[in-house]
N, C-alpha and C positions, 0 to 999 in steps of 0.2 A: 427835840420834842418840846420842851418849854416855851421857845418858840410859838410852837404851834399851838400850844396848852393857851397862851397869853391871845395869838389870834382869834380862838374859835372862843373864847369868854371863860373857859374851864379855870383859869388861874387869874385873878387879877393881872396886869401890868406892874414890872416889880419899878421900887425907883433904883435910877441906878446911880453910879458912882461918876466923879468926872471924867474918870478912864472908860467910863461905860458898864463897867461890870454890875449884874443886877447884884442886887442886894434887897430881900427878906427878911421880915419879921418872922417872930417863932410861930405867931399864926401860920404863915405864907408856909414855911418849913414841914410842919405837920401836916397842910394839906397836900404837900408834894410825897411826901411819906402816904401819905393817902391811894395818892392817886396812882404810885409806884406799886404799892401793895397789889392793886385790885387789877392792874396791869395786868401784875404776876400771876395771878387767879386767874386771868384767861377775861375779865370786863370788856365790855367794848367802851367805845368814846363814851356813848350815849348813855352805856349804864354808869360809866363811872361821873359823867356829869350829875346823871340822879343823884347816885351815891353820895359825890360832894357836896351838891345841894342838900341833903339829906343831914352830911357830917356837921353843915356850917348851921342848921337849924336845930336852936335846942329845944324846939318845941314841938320836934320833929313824932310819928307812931313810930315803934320798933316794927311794927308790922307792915311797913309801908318796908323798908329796909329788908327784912327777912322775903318776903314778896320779891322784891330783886334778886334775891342769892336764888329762893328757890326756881327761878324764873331762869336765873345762871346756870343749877343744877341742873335741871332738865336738857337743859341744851347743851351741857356737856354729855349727860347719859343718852340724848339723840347723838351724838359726834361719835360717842364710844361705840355706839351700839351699830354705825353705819361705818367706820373701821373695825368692827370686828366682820361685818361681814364681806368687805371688801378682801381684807385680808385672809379669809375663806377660800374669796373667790378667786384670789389670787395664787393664792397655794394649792389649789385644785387644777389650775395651768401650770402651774410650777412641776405639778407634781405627771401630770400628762407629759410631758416633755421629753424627747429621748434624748436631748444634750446629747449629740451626733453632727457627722457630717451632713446629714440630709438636710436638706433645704426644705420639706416640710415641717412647718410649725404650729405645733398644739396652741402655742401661747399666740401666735398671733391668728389663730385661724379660730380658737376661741375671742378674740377681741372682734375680730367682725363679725362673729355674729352676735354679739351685743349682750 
């Protein structure tokens, strides 16, 4: 992924060693920690490039940054809220089901009809 971090502009280009190994300053370091974090939070490229941009400027609003989480938030409780009712809708087939020899099926006879 740093790779890819270094193509798409997200991380500078590190320099590297004559064996090739990149090599980072504690800047370069912190913002991989950065970007590792917000990974983990569920960011996408785009937010987390704001984000970076955001982390690298210290003249940056807090509110420009909170605006991103909450922007995060929502679309995690849109995801939650659209597996909760997938999950619903699935355990409502699940629960149709006579788990049988017969070759008629609740669960797929509810998926065609949509």
């Amino acid at each position: 992924m740093i790779r890819h971090y270094e193509v798409t502009g997200l991380i500078p280009k590190a320099i590297r060693s004559d064996a090739q190994y990149r090599l980072y300053n504690s800047q370069q370091l912190k913002l991989l920690g950065v970007i590792k974090q917000a990974k983990r939070l569920g960011f996408s490229l785009n937010q987390i490039s704001a984000l970076s941009d955001l982390w690298q400027n210290p003249n940056r609003a807090s509110r420009e940054v909170k605006r991103l989480a909450e922007q995060h938030l929502y679309e995690i409780d849109s995801k939650i809220s659209e597996l909760k009712q997938m999950k619903t809708s699935l355990q409502e087939l699940a629960d149709n089901c006579n788990d049988d020899e017969n070759s008629n099926c609740s669960i797929l006879d509810g998926l065609d009809q949509g």
